[in-house]
C-alpha positions as CSV (number, residue, x, y, z in Angstrom):
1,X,64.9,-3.1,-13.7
2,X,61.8,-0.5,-13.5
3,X,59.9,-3.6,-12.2
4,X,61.6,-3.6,-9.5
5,X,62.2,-0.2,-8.5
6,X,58.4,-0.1,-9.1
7,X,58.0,-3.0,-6.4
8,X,60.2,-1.4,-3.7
9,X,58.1,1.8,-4.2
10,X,54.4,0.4,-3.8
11,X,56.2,-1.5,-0.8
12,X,57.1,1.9,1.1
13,X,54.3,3.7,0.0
14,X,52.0,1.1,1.6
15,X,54.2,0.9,4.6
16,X,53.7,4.7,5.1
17,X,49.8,4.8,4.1
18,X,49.5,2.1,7.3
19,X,52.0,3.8,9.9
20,X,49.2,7.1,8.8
21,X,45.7,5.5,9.3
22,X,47.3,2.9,12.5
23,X,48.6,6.8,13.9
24,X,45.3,8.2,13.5
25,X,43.0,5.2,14.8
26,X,45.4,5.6,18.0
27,X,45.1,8.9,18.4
28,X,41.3,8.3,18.3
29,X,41.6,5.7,21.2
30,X,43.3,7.6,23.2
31,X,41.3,10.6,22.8
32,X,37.7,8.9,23.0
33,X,36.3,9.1,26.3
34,X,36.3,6.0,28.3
35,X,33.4,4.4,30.1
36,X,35.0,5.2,33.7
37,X,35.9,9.3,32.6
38,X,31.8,9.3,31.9
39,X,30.9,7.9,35.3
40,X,33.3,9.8,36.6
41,X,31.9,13.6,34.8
42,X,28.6,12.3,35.8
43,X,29.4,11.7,39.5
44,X,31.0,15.4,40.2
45,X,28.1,17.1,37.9
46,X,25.6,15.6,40.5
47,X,27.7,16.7,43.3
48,X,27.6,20.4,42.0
49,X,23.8,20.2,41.6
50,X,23.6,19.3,45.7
């Protein structure tokens, strides 16, 4: 009996660890700044320079 209550708990514990670190990696793609944002910073900094 305790090896499977043992079982079912390593199974949601992993399950939970996962959703964490896939949640975070996400939310570190979406806030890294893309290629196109840098052109884009670099484009209106020269335009304030002129």
């Amino acid at each position: 009996m305790m090896l499977s209550s043992n079982f079912w708990y390593y199974v949601i514990m992993v399950v939970v660890i996962l959703h964490v670190v896939v949640g975070f990696g996400y939310l570190f793609y979406k806030l890294s700044p893309k290629k196109s944002d840098k052109q884009k910073k670099e484009k209106s900094e020269e335009n304030k320079d002129n």
